[in-house]
MILOKE-705698 format. One record per residue (C-alpha): x, y, z; chain; residue in three letters. Coordinates in steps of 0.02 Angstrom, whole numbers. Layout:
REC      u      v      w chain res
REC      X      Y      Z     A ALA
...
***
This chain:
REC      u      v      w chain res
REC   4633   5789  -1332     A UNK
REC   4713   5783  -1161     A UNK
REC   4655   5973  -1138     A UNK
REC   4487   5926  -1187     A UNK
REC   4471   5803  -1065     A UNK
REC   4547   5909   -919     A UNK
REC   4462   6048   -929     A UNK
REC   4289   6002   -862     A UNK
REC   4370   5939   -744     A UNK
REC   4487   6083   -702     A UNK
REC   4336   6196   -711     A UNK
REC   4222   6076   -576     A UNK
REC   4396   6079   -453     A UNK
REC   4393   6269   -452     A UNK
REC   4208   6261   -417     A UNK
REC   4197   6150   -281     A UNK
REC   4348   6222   -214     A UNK
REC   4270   6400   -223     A UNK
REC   4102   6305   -141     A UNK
REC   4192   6256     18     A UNK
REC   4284   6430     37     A UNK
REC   4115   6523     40     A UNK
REC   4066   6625    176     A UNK
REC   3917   6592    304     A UNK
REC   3864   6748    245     A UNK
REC   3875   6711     77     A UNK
REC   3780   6541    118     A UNK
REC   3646   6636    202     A UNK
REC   3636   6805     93     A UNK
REC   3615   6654    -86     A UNK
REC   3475   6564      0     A UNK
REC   3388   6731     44     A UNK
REC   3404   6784   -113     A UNK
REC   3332   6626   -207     A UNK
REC   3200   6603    -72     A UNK
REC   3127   6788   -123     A UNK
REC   3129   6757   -312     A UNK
REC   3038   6584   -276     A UNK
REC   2907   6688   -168     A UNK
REC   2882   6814   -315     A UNK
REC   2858   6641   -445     A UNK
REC   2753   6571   -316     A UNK
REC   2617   6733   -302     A UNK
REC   2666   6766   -123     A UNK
REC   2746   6911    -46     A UNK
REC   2828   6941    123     A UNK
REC   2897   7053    249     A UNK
REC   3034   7051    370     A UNK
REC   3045   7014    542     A UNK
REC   3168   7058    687     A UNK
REC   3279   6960    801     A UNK
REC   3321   7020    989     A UNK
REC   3411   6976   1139     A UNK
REC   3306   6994   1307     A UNK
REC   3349   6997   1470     A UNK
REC   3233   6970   1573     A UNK
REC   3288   7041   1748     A UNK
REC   3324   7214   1666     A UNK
REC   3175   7213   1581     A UNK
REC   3087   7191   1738     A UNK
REC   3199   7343   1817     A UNK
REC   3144   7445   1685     A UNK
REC   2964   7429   1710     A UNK
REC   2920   7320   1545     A UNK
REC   2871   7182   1629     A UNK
REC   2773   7153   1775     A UNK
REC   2892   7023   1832     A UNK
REC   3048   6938   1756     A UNK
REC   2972   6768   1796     A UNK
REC   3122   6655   1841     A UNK
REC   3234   6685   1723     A UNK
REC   3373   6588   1657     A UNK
REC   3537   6685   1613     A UNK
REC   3612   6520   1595     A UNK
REC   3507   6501   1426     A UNK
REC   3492   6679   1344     A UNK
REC   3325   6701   1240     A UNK
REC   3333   6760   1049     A UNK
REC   3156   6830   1021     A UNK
REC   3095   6837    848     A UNK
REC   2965   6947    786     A UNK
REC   2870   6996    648     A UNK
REC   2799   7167    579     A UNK
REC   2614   7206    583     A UNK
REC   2512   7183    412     A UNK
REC   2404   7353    364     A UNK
REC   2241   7341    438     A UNK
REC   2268   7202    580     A UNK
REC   2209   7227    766     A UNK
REC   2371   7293    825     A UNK
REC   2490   7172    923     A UNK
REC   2489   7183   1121     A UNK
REC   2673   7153   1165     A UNK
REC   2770   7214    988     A UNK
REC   2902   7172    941     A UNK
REC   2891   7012   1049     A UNK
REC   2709   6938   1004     A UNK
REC   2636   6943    824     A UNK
REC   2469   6865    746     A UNK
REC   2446   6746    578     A UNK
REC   2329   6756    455     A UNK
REC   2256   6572    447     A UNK
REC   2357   6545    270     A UNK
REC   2497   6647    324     A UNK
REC   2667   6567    384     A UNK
REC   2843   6620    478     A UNK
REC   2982   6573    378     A UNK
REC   3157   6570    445     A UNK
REC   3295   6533    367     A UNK
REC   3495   6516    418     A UNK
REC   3634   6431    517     A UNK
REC   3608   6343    682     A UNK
REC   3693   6391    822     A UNK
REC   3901   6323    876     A UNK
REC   3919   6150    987     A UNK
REC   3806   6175   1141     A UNK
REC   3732   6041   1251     A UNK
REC   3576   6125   1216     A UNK
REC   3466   6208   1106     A UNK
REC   3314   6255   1049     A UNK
REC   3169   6361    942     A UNK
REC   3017   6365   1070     A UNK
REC   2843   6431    988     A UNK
REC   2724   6497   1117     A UNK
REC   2536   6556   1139     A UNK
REC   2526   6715   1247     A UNK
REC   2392   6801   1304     A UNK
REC   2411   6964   1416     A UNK
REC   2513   7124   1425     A UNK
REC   2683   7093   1481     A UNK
REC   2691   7243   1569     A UNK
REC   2553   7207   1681     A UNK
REC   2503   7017   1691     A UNK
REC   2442   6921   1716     A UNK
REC   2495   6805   1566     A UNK
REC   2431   6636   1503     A UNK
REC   2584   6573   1410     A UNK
REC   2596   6411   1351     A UNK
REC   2721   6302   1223     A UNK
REC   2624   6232   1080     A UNK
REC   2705   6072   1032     A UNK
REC   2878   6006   1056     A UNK
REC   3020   6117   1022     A UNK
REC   3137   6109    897     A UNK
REC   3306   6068    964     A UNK
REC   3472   5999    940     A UNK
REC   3430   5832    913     A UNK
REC   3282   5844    812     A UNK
REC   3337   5983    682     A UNK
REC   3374   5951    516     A UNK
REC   3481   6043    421     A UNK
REC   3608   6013    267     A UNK
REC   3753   5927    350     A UNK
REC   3771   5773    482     A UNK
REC   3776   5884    611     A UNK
REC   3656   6014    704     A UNK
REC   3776   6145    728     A UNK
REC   3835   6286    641     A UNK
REC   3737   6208    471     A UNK
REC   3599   6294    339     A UNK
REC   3431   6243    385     A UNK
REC   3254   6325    368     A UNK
REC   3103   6317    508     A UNK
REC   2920   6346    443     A UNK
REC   2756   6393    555     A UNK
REC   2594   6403    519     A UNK
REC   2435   6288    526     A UNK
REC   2380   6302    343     A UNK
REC   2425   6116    241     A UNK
REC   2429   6217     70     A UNK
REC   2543   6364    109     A UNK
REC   2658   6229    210     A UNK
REC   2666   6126     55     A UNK
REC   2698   6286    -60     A UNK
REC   2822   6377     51     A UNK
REC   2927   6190     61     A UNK
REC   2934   6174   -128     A UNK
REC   2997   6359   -129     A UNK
REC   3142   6308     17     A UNK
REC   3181   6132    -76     A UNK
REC   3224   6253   -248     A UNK
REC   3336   6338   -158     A UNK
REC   3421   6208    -83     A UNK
REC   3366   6171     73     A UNK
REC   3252   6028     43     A UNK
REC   3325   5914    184     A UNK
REC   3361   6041    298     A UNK
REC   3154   6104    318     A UNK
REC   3097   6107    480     A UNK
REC   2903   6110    476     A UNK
REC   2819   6180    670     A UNK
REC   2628   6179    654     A UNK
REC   2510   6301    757     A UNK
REC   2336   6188    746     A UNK
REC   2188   6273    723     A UNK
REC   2084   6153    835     A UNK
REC   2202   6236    987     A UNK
REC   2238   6401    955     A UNK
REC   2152   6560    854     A UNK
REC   2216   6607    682     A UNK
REC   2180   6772    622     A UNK
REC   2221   6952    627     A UNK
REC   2053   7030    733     A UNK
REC   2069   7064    906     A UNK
REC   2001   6900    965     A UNK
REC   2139   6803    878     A UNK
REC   2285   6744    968     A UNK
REC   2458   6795    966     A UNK
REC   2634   6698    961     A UNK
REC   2782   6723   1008     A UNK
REC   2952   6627    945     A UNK
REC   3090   6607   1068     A UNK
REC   3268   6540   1050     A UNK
REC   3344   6426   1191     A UNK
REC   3539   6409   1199     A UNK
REC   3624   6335   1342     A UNK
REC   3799   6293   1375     A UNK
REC   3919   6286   1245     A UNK
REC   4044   6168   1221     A UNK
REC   4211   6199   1266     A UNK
REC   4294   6329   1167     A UNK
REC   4136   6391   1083     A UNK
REC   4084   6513   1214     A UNK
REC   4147   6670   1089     A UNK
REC   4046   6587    949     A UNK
REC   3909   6564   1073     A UNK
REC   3896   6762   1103     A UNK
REC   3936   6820    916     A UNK
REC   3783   6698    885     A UNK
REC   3675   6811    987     A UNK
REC   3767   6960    975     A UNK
REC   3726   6949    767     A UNK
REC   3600   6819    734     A UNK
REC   3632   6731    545     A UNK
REC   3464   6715    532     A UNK
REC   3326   6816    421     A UNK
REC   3153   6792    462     A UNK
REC   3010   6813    356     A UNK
REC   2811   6838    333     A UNK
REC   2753   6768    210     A UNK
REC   2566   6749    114     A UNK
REC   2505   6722    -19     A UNK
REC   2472   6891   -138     A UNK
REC   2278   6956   -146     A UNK
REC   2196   7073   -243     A UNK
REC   2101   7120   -107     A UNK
REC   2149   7296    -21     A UNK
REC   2095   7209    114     A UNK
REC   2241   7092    199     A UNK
REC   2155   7050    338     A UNK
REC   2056   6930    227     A UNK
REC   2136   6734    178     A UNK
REC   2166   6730    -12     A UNK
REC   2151   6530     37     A UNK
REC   2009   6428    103     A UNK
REC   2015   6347    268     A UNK
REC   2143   6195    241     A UNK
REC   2193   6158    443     A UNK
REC   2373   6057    481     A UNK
REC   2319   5937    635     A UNK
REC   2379   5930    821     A UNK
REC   2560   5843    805     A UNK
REC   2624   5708    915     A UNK
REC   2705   5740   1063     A UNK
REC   2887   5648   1092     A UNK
REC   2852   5551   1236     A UNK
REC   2950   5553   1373     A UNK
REC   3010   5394   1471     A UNK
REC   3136   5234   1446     A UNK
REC   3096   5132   1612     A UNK
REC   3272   5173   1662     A UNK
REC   3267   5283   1835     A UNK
REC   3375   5358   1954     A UNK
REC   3300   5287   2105     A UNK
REC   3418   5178   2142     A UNK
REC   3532   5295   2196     A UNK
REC   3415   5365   2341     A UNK
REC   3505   5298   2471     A UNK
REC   3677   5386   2406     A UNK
REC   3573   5544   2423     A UNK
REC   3505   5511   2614     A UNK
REC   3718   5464   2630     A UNK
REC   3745   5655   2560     A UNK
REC   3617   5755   2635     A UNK
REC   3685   5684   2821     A UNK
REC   3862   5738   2770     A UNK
REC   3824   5894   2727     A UNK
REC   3711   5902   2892     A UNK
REC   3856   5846   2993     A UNK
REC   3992   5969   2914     A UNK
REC   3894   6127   2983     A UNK
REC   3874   6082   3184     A UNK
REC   3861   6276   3227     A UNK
REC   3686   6288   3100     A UNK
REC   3541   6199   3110     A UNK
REC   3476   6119   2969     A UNK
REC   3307   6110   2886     A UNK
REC   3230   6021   2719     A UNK
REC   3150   6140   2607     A UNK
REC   3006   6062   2510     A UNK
REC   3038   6030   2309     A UNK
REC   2897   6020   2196     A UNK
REC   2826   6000   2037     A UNK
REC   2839   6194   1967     A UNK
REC   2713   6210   1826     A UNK
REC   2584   6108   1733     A UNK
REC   2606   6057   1568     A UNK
REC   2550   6172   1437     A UNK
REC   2398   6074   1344     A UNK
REC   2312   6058   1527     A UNK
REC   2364   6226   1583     A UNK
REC   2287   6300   1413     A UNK
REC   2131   6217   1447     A UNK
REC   2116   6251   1642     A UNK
REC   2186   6429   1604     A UNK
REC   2315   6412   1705     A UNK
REC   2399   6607   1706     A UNK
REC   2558   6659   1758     A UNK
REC   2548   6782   1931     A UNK
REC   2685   6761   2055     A UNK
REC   2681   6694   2155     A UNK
REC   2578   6612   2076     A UNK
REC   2667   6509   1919     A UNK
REC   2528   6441   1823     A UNK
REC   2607   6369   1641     A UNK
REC   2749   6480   1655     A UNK
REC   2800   6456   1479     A UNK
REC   2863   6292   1537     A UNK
REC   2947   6196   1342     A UNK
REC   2885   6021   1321     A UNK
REC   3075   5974   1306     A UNK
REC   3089   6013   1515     A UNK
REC   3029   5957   1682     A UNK
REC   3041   6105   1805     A UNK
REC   3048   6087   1993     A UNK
REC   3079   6237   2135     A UNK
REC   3053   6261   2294     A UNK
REC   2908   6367   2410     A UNK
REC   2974   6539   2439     A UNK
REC   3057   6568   2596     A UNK
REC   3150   6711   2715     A UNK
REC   3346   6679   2675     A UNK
REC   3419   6818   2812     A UNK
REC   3599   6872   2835     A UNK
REC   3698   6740   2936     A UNK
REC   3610   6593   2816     A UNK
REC   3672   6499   2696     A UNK
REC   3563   6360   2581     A UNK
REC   3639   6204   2489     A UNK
REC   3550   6112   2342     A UNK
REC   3611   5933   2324     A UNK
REC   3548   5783   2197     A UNK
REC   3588   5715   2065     A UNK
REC   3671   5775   1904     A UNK
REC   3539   5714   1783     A UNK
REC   3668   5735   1638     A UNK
REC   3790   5608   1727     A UNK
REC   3660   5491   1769     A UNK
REC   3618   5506   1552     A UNK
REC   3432   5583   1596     A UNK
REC   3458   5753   1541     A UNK
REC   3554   5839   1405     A UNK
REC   3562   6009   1512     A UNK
REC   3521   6037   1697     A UNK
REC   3533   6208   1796     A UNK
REC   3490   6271   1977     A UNK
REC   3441   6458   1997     A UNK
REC   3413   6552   2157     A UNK
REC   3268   6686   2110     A UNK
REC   3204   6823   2233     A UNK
REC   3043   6914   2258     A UNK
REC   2896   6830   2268     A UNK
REC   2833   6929   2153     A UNK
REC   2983   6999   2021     A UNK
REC   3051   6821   2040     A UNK
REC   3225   6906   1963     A UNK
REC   3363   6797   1943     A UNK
REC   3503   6811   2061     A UNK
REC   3637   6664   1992     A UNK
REC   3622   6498   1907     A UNK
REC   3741   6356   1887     A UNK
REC   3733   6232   1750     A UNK
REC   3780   6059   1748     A UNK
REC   3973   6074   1694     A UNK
REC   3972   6183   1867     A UNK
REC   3901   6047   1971     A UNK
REC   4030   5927   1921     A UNK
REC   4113   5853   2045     A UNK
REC   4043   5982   2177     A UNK
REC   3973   5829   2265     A UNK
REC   4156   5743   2307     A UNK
REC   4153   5894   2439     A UNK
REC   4045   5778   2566     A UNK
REC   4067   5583   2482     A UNK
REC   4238   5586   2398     A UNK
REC   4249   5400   2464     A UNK
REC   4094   5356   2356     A UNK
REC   4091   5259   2214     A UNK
REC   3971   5362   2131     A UNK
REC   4017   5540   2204     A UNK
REC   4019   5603   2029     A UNK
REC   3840   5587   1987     A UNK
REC   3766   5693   2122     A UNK
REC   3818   5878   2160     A UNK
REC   3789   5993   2304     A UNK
REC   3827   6171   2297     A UNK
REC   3822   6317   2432     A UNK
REC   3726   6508   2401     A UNK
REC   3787   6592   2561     A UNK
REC   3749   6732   2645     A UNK
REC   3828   6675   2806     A UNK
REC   4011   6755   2780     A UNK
REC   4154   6677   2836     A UNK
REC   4086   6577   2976     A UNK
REC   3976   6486   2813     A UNK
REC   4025   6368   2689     A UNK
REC   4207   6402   2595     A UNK
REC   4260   6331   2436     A UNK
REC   4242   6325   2243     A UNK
REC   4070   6275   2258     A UNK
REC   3993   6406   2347     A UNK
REC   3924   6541   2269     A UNK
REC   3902   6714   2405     A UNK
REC   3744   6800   2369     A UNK
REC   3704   6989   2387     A UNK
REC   3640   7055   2549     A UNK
REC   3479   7064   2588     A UNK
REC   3476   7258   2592     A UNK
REC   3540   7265   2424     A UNK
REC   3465   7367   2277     A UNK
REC   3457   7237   2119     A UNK
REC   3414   7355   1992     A UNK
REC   3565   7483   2023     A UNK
REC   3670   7348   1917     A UNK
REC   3566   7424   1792     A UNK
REC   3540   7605   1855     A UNK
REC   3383   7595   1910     A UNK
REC   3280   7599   2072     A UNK
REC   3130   7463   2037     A UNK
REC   3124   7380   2223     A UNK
REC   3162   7187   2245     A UNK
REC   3125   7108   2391     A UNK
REC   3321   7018   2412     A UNK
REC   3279   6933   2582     A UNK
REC   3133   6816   2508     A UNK
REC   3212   6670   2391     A UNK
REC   3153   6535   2267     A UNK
REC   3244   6394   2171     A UNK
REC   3219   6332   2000     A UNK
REC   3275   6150   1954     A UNK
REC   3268   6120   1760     A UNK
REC   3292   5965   1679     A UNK
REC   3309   5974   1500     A UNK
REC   3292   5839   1368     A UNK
REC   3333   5662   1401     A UNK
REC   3442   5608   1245     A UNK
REC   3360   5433   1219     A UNK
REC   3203   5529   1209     A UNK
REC   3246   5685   1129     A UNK
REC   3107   5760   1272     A UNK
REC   3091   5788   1427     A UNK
REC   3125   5639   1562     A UNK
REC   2991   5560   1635     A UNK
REC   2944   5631   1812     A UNK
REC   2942   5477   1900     A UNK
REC   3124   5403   1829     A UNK
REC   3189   5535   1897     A UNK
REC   3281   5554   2079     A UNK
REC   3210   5727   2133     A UNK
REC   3340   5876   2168     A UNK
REC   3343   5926   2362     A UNK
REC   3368   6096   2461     A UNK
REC   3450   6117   2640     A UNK
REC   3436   6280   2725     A UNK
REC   3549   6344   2882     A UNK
REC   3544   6448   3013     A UNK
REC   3646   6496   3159     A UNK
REC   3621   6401   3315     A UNK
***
């Protein structure tokens, strides 16, 4: 009797013990497989797509992009892609853009990245040739990040979870009955494109997309997981529609059934930084005062790029200088600077406030870009940088630690010294040998990039005018 009684419960031990010892892989390679077999039950079929790593700067040395745009190295991109279906107007920037059928949808499904402070899956509209420009590219809806992902454990990272696009009701409500039988019913992440915005379809006058994967900054002791992450993504994308009898795949096997325009997270809690501003006029004069052999000028910061709902409708492209929507995610605000001669002998400090101390930003990073044109990316420091970088000027401050000001120097020894100075390249030097290649840069012309990401009351961008705007010095020999 005993034995009777044990075993089940012997038997549901092993199990659940054999459960928590299986592999990511495992985890990943079992929903796959389910996921197809529901596809096949369902009348659909699918294809796979492609994950890769870009980066941007050598792509612009290379010649495959007309310019690399202001990248962020800070936050390396994970582009997915999908393959072409028989038939369709080919796609203008494979493997980075595709088109959708208007019943089609993108399926992904696997683990979300380790412990960062932030990241993200951004779907984008582009329109142009990427080798050429000029390029209207703009984010269509919110991202989906770190605090807004669901997935099948209490926490966003390193977890099973599933992210569906398209802009058809029916095949969203068929593909997430398909995901919830394989066990990811809690852990769906539905992205809309909406017809009334963009153009579904597979003809050359349809639009094409492109999905893009933010990470930035892992946490402490995750920086290995961080790279194996992007070094071999556990994800497996898919395209998925439903099956026709048609030879003809460029035609819907469903009628017209549009998902609306989403909501937009809106951005704001009443709570600013302004009253800090005159702790900022306190550090700007220290760090005026600690260089008596330069003089010192204010470089203007402004407002980068418009939003990308106006910018779509004002057709706002991307040509440096000229920034247009620049791709900007709904989850940022983005500031910089005019561009501007930074000679040998100069040296430039940027100075604020560290939005992530003052609890208005999840992620923060300044970059120094140059070219007016290539706009590569020359360094970028992150928030965890900053910290602390400001006690070089108002150590006897109460609030030292929520501002920052860091050094780029080209002015040698008689320039700023320290751990926060960074010394950049000289101007005669050739940027794209790093990556053996000759493609000129013009190093003696400069640009900065502020970004602000996701305020975590909001889980969006902060509010523009709560925020205490970053500032740029620049110095030259007397």
């Amino acid at each position: 009797m005993k034995a009777t009684i044990l075993r089940p419960l012997i038997i549901s031990t092993v199990l659940a013990l054999v459960a928590t010892q299986r592999s990511p892989a495992a985890d990943l390679r079992n929903h796959v497989t389910r996921f197809e077999r529901e596809l096949e039950e369902f009348g659909y079929v699918s294809q796979p797509g492609t994950k890769t790593t870009s980066d941007l700067n050598q792509m612009y040395c290379m010649g495959v992009l007309f310019s690399a745009m202001g990248p962020n190295p800070e936050s390396p991109t994970l582009m997915t892609g999908l393959p072409q279906v028989p038939g369709q107007a080919p796609n203008s920037n494979p493997p980075a853009t595709w088109r959708l059928r208007q019943d089609e949808a993108l399926v992904l499904i696997g683990r979300t990245p380790p412990p960062m402070a932030y990241f993200s899956f951004d779907l984008t509209m582009l329109r142009g040739l990427l080798p050429t420009g000029p390029l209207l590219w703009v984010s269509i809806g919110d991202p989906l990040n770190n605090m807004t992902v669901r997935t099948t454990g209490s926490t966003p990272y390193d977890q099973p979870f599933a992210l569906v696009i398209t802009g058809h009701r029916r095949t969203q409500a068929e593909v997430n009955k398909m995901l919830a039988a394989v066990g990811l019913g809690g852990a769906i992440n539905n992205v809309t494109i909406p017809p009334a915005m963009f153009r579904l379809g597979l003809d050359a006058s349809s639009d094409e997309f492109l999905l893009g994967k933010r990470m930035a900054v892992p946490e402490p002791g995750f920086e290995q997981a961080r790279d194996d992450y992007l070094t071999a993504p556990p994800l497996q994308v898919f395209r998925v529609r439903p099956k026709s009898n048609s030879a003809d795949e460029n035609q819907p096997v469903y009628a017209p059934d549009p998902l609306p325009v989403p909501q937009l997270r809106v951005s704001g809690t009443g709570t600013s930084e302004l009253e800090l501003n005159p702790m900022l006029q306190l550090l700007r004069q220290r760090i005026v005062d600690k260089y008596p052999g330069f003089s010192a000028y204010d470089v203007p910061i402004e407002w980068a790029c418009q939003e990308s709902y106006p910018g779509l409708q004002e057709n706002l492209v991307i040509d440096p200088p000229v920034l247009g929507v620049g791709a900007a995610s709904y989850d940022a605000r983005y500031l910089n600077s005019p561009n501007f001669g930074l000679p040998d002998g100069s040296f430039i400090v940027a100075y604020g406030l560290n939005h992530v101390a003052t609890g208005k930003a999840s992620y923060t990073s300044v970059t120094v870009c140059a070219d007016p044109e290539a706009v590569v990316n020359l360094v970028a420091k992150h928030h965890r940088h900053l910290q602390g970088s400001a006690r070089d000027f108002i150590v006897d401050q109460q609030n030292a630690d929520k501002f920052y000001a860091w050094s780029f120097s080209r002015a040698g020894s008689s320039g700023p010294q320290g751990l926060h100075v960074t010394t950049l390249a000289a101007t005669d030097t050739c940027f794209c040998q790093r990556y053996g290649l000759s493609r000129p840069v013009d190093m003696s012309t400069v640009q900065l990039f502020f970004r602000v990401y996701a305020e975590p009351a909001t889980k969006t961008r902060p509010a523009l005018s709560e925020l205490l705007l970053d500032r740029l010095l620049f110095f030259i020999p007397k």
